[in-house]
C-alpha positions as CSV (number, residue, x, y, z in Angstrom):
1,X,13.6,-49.7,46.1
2,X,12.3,-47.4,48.6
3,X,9.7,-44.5,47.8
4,X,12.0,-41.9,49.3
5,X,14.8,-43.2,46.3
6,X,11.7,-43.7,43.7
7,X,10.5,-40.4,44.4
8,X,14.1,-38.7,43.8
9,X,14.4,-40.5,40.4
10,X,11.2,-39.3,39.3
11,X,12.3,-36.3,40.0
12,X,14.9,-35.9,38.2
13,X,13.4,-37.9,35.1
14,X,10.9,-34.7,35.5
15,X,13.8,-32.1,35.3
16,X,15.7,-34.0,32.6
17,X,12.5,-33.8,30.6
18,X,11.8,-30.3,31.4
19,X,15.3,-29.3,30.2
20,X,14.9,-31.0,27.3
21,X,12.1,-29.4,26.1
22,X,13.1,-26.0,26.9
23,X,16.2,-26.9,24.9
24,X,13.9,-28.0,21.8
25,X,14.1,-25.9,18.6
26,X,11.0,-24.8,17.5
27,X,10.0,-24.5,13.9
28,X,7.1,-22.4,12.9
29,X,5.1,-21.8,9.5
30,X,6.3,-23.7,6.2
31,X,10.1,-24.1,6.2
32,X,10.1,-24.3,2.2
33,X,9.3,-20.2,2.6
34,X,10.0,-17.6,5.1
35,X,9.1,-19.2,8.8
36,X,10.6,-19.0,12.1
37,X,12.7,-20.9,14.1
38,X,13.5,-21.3,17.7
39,X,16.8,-22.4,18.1
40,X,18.8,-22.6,21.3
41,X,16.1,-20.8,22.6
42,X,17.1,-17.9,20.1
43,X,14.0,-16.7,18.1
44,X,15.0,-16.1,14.4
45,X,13.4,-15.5,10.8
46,X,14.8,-18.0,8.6
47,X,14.3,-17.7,4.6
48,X,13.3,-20.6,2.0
49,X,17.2,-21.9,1.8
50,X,17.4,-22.0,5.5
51,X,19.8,-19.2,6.4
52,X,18.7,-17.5,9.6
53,X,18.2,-13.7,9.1
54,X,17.1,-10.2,11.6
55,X,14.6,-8.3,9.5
56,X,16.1,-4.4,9.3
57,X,14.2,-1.7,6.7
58,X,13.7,1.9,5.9
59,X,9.5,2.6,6.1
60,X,7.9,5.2,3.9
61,X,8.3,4.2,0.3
62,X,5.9,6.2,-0.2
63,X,4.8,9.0,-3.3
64,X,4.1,11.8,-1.4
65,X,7.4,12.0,0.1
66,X,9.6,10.7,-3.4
67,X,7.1,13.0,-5.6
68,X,6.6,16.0,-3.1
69,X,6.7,19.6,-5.0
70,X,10.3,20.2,-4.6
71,X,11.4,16.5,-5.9
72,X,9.0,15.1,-8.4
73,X,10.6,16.6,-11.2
74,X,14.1,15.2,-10.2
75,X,12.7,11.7,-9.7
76,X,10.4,11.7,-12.7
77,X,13.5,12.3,-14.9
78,X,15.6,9.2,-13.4
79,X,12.7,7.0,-13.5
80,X,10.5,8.0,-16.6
81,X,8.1,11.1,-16.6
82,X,5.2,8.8,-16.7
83,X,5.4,8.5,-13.5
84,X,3.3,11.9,-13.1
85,X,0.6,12.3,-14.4
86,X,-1.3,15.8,-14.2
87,X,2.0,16.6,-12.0
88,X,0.8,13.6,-9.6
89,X,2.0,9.8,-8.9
90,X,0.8,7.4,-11.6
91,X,0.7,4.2,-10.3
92,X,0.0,2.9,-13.8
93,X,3.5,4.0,-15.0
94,X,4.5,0.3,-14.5
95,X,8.1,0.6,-16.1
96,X,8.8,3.8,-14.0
97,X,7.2,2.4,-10.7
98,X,9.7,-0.7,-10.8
99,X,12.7,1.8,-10.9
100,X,11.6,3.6,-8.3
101,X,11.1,-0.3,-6.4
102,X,14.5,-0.9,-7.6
103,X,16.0,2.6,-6.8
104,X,14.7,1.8,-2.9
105,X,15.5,-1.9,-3.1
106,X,19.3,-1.0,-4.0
107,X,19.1,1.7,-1.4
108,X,18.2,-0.9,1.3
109,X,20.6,-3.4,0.1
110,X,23.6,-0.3,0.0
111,X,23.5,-0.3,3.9
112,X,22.6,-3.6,4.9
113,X,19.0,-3.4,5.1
114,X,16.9,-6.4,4.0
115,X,13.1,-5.7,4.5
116,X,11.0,-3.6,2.6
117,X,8.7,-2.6,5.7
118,X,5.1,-1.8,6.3
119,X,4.8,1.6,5.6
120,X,4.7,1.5,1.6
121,X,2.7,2.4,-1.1
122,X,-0.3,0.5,-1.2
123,X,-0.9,0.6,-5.4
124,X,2.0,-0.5,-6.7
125,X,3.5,-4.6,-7.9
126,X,4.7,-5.5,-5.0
127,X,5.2,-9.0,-5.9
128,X,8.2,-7.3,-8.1
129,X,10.0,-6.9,-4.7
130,X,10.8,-11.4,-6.0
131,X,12.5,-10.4,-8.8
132,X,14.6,-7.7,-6.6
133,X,15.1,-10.6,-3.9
134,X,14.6,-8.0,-1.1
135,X,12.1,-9.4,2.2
136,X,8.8,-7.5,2.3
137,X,5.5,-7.6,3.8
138,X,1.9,-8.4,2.6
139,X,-0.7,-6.0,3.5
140,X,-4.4,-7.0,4.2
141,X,-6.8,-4.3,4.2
142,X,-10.2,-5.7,5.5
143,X,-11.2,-2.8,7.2
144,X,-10.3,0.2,8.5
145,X,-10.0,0.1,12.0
146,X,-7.6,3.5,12.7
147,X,-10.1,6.0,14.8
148,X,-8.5,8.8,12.6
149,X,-9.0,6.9,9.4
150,X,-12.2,5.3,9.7
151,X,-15.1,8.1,8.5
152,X,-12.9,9.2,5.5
153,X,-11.6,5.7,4.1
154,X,-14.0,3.4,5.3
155,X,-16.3,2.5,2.6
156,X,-19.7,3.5,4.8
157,X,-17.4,6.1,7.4
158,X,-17.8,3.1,9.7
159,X,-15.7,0.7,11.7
160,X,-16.3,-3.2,10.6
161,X,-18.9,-5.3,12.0
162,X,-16.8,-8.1,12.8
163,X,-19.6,-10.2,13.7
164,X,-21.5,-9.9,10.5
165,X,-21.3,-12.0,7.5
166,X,-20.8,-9.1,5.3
167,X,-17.3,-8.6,7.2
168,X,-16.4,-12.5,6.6
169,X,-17.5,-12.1,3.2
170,X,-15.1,-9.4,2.3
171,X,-12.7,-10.6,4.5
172,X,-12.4,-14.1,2.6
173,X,-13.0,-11.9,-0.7
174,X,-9.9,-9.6,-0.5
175,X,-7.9,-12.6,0.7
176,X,-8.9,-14.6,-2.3
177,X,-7.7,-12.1,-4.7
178,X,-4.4,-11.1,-2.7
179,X,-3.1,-14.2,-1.1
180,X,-3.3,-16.3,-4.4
181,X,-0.8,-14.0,-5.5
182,X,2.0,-14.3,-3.0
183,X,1.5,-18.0,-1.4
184,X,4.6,-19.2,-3.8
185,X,6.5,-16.2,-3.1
186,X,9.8,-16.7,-1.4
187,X,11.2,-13.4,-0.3
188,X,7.5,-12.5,1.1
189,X,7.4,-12.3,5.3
190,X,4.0,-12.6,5.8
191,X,0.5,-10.5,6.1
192,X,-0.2,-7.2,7.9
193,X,-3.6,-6.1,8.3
194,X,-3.8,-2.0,9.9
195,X,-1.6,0.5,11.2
196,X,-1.8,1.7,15.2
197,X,-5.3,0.7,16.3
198,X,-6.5,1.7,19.3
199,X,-8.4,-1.5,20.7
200,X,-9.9,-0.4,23.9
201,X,-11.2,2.7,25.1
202,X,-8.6,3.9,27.5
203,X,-5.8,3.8,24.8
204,X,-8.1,5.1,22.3
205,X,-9.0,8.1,24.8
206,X,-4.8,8.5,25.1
207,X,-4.3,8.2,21.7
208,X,-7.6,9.9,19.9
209,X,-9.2,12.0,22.4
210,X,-8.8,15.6,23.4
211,X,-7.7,15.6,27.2
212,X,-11.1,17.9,27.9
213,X,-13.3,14.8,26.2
214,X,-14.1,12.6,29.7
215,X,-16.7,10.8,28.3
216,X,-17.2,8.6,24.8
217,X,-18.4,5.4,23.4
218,X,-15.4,3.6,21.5
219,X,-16.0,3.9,18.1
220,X,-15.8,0.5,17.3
221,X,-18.2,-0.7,19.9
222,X,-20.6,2.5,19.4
223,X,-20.9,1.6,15.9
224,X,-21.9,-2.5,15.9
225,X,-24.3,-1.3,19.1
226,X,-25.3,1.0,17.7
227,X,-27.2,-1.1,14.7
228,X,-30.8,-1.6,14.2
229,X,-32.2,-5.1,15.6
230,X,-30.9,-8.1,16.9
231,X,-27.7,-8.0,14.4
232,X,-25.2,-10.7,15.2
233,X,-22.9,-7.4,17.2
234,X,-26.1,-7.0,19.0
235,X,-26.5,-10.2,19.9
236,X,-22.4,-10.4,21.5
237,X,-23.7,-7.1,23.6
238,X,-27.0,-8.5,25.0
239,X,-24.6,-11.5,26.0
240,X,-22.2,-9.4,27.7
241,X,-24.9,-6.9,29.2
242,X,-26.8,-10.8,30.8
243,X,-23.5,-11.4,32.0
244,X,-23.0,-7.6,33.9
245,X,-26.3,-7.3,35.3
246,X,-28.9,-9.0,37.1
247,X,-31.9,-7.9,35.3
248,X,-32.8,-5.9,32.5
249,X,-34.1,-3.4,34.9
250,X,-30.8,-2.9,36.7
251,X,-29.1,-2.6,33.1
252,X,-31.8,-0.3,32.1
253,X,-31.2,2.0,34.8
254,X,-27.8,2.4,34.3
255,X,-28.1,3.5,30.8
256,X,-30.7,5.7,31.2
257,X,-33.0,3.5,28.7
258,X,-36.4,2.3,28.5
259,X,-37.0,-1.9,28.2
260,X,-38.8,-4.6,29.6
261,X,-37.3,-7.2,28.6
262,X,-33.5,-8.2,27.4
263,X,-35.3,-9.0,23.8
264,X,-35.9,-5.3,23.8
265,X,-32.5,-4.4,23.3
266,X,-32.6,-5.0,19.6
267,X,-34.5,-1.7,19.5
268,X,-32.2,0.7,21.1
269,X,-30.0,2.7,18.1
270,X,-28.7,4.9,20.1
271,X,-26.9,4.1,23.5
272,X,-26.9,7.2,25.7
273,X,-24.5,8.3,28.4
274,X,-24.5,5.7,31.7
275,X,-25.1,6.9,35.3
276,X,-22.4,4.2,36.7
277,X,-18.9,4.6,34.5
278,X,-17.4,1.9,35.9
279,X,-19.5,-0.5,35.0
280,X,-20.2,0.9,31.9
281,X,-16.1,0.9,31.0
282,X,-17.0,-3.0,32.1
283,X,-19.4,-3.7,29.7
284,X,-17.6,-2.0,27.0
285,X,-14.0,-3.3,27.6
286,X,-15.6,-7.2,27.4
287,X,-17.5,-6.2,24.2
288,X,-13.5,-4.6,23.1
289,X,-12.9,-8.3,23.7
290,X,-15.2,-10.0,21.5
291,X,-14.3,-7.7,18.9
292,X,-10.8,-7.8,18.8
293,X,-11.0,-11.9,18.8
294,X,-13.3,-12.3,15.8
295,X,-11.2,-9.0,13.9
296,X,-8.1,-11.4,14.3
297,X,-9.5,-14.9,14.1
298,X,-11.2,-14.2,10.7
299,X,-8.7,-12.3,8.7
300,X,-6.5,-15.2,9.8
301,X,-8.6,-17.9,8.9
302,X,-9.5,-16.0,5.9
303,X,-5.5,-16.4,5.0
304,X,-5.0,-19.1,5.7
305,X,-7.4,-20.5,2.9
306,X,-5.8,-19.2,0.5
307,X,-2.1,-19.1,1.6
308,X,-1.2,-21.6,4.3
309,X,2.6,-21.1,3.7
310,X,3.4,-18.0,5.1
311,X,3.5,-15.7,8.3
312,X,0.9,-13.3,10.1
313,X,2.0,-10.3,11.5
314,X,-1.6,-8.9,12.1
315,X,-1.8,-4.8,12.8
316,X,1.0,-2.7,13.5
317,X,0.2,-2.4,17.6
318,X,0.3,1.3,19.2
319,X,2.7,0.8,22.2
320,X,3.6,4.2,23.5
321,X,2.8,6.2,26.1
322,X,0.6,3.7,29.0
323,X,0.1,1.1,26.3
324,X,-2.3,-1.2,25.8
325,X,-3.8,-3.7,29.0
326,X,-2.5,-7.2,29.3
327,X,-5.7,-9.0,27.8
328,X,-5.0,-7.0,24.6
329,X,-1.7,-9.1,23.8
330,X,-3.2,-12.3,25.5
331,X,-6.1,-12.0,22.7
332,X,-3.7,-10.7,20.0
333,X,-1.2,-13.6,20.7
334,X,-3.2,-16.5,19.8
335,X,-3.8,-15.4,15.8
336,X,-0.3,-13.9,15.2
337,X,3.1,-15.8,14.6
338,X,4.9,-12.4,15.4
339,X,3.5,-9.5,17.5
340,X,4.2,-6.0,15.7
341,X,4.3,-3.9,17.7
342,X,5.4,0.5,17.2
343,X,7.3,1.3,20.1
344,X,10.2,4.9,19.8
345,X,12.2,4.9,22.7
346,X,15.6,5.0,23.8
347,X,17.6,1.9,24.7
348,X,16.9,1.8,28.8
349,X,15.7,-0.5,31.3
350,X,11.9,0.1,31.5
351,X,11.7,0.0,27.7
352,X,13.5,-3.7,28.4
353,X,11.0,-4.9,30.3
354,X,8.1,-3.5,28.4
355,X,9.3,-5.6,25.5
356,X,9.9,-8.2,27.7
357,X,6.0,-7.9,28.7
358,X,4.8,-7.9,24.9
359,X,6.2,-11.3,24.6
360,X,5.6,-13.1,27.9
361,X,1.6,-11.9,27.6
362,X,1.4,-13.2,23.6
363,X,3.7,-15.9,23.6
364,X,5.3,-14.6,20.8
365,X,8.3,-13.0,19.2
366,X,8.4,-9.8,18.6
367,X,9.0,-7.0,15.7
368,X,9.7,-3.5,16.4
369,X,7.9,-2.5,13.1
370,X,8.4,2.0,13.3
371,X,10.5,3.6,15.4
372,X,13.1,6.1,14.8
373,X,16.2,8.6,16.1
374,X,15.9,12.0,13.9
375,X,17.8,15.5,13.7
376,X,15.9,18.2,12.0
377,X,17.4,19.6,9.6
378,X,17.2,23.3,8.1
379,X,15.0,22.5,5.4
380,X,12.4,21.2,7.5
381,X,10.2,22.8,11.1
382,X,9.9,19.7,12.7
383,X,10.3,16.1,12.1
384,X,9.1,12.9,13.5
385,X,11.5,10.4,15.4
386,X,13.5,10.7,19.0
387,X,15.2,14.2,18.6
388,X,19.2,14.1,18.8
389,X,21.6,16.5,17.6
390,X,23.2,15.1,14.5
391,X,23.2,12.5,12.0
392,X,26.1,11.2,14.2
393,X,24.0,10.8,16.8
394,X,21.3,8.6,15.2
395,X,23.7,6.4,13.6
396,X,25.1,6.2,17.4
397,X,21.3,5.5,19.0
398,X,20.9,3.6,16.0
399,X,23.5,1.1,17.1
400,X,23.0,1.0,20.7
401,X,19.0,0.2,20.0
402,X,20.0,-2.9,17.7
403,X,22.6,-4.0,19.6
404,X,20.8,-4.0,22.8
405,X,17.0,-5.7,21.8
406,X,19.5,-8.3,19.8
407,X,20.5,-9.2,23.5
408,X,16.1,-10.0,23.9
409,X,16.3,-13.3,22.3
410,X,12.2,-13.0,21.6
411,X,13.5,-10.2,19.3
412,X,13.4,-10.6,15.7
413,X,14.5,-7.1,14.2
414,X,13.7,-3.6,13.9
415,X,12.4,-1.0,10.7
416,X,13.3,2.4,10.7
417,X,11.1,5.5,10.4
418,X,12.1,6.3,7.9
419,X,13.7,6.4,4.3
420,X,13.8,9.7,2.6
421,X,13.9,13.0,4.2
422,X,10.3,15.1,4.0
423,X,11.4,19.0,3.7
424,X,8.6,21.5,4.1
425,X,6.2,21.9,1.4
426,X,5.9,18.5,1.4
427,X,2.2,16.7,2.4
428,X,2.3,15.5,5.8
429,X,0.4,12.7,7.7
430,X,-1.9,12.8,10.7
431,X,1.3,13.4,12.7
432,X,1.6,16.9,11.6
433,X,5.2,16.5,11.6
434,X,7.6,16.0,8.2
435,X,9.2,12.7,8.2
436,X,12.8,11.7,8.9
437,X,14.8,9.6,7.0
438,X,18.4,8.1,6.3
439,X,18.7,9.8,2.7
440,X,17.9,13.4,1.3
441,X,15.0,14.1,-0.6
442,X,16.9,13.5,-3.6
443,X,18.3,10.2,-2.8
444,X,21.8,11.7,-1.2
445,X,22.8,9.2,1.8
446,X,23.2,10.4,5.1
447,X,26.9,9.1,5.7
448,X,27.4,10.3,9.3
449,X,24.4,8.3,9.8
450,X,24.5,5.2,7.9
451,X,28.1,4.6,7.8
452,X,27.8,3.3,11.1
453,X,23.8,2.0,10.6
454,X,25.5,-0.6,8.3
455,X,28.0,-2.0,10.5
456,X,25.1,-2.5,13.3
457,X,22.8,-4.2,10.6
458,X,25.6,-6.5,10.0
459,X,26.6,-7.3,13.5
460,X,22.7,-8.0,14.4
461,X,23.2,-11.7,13.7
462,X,26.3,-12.2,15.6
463,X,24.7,-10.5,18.2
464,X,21.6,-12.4,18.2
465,X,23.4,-15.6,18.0
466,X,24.7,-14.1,21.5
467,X,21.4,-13.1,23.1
468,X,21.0,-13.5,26.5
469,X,24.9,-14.0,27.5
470,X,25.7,-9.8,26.8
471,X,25.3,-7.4,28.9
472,X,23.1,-4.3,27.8
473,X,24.9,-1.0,27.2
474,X,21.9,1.4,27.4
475,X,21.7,4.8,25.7
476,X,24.1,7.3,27.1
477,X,21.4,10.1,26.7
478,X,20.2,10.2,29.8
479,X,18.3,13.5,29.8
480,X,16.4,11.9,26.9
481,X,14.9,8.7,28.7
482,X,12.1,10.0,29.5
């Protein structure tokens, strides 16, 4: 046989093989639970009996919006007045807390929703959501790491040292007591650690920062290099700082510092303001790095230990506006079996491809965990979501949205923002606005919305099954791409 004919075969033996294993389903997690499944290159959530399901929810369960001044008295009378105590939620009223889990459950269930998502309340039996046989998410709180959140909630008004053994402590602590509860659960998705971090400084300037603000350590990184002596954190920055500059002197200068040596780092407390910005934004985005890697590789090892059956989901990930870089994902994507990800838009090409970049940097499927199409109604000033003109309308964008990231076959589902209806008087979030919501703050459905929500939640796996071969059908509000 010549080499020219031997060469061709290997060839195609080669492309055959390739094929192959781009034609290979893929199973990930524990199939005797929730995992995932690739199947004809189609990325799907499938449950403990092996049906394939989209995850679809309502966010915002939450008391201050079902207990709010001008509802709590209408609520604690369907549910039990134990519910309030001293005219506030009581999170002990156990008996009146699962009505109000079944009340939201049936809700879901009404219009063809089958996730309770995220955005919950925190203190209440959420292992209950079993007996309702409704999908919900885990929720890992090992430190607060939202820049907004972080002096009032934090338990020393700082962000984690993710280097230090106090944080792998805790970490392994809080996963101890909450995983052993849920790693036999079989309507449980998986764990979700914070909401809309801001990793690196340029996001966290976009997102955090007044526009006037031009210069600012990140928080995260001022407060681990900002410790007294050689702490582990200081230890990652003196590496990184070796790595930047040539000498100790030439670092020195830059930061306007006083040192001899690079052992005489452990002294500084307090880093001032850089002469070069540059390569200050340098040092600080590779120390960004390191952090990020150890915040994700420990909470998931810490998991893991205690429940090795079901999915990560990590932080809900800020995507609006210039997003995050590239590394950010690539870092992200190697502790996470499903990026979630916040991301309101309308259904349009650039928004396409911006998903389409989520998932080719991580490697992994992706969740659109918050995002939402809204009307204000007279009983609010202004409310959060993608502003259209009816209830119509949102069932409409609603559709179109689900329809069309069904067509992404990396997709694996979407959770609105939100539930119930927040009118004023009610306590708002860091937002400032009142939230938006598929029901009335008194439980009444929004048909003109939902009538037509349902039939999209139930087409979503016919059109997944589908993804790829459709074409997309993009928003017809135009003037509201942008």
């Amino acid at each position: 046989m010549n080499i020219k004919i031997k060469s061709s075969i290997l060839f195609l033996s080669i492309t055959v093989l390739s094929l192959n294993l781009y034609a290979q389903d893929i199973t990930v997690g524990n199939t005797l639970f929730v995992h995932l499944k690739k199947i004809n290159n189609v990325w799907w959530f499938v449950d403990a009996n092996g049906e394939k399901f989209i995850s679809t929810g309502m966010n915002h369960m939450q008391a201050n919006i079902r207990f709010a001044d001008y509802n709590k008295a209408y609520w604690a009378e369907k549910f039990g007045k134990d519910i309030l105590q001293n005219e506030r939620f009581n999170d002990r009223s156990t008996a009146a807390v699962k009505k109000w889990m079944a009340q939201t459950t049936k809700d879901h269930k009404d219009f063809g929703f089958n996730t309770i998502p995220y955005h919950r309340q925190l203190n209440i039996p959420d292992e209950y959501f079993e007996e309702l046989e409704i999908f919900y998410f885990g929720k890992i709180k090992t430190g607060i790491i939202h820049a907004n959140r972080v002096k009032k909630l934090s338990p020393n008004g700082k962000f984690p040292d993710v280097f230090s053994s106090q944080f792998r402590e805790r970490a392994d602590r809080i996963a101890k007591e909450y995983c052993s509860k849920h790693k036999d659960n079989k309507y449980f998705l998986g764990y979700t650690y914070e909401d809309l971090p801001a990793y690196e400084y340029k996001m966290y300037k976009q997102a955090h920062l007044r526009q006037n603000k031009d210069f600012v350590y990140h928080p995260w990184v001022a407060d681990i290099i900002n410790n007294k002596g050689m702490t582990n954190g200081k230890k990652v920055w003196l590496s990184i700082l070796k790595n930047n500059y040539s000498s100790p002197k030439e670092m020195a200068a830059n930061y306007n510092i006083e040192i001899k040596s690079w052992e005489d780092v452990a002294a500084i407390a307090s880093w001032p303001e850089p002469n070069d910005k540059n390569k200050w934004l340098i040092d600080q985005e590779d120390m960004n790095k390191k952090i990020l890697d150890n915040w994700h590789s420990i909470n998931r090892e810490s998991i893991l230990k205690y429940d090795p059956n079901h999915l990560i989901f990590g932080d809900k990930i800020f995507s609006h506006g210039k997003g995050h870089p590239d590394w950010v994902f690539e870092i992200v994507g190697k502790y996470v079996d499903v990026l979630l990800i916040q991301d309101y838009e309308m259904l349009k090409p650039s928004h396409i491809k911006e998903l389409e970049r989520y998932h080719r940097l991580s490697g992994k499927p992706v969740l659109n965990g918050d995002a939402s199409y809204a009307v204000t109604v007279k009983e609010q000033k202004a409310s959060k979501g993608l502003q259209v003109e009816s209830h119509a309308a949102v069932g409409e964008e609603y559709n179109v949205y689900l329809k069309g990231i069904m067509n992404l076959p990396f997709m694996l589902g979407w959770h609105n923002c939100g539930y119930l209806e927040q009118w004023t008087g009610g306590k708002l979030d860091d937002t400032g606005k009142q939230q938006t919501g598929l029901f009335d703050p008194f439980g009444k459905p929004r048909l003109d919305a939902l009538e037509p929500i349902k039939k999209a939640n139930i087409n979503a796996i016919k059109w997944h099954s589908d993804a790829g071969s459709e074409k997309f059908e993009y928003s017809k509000r135009r003037d509201r791409w942008n």
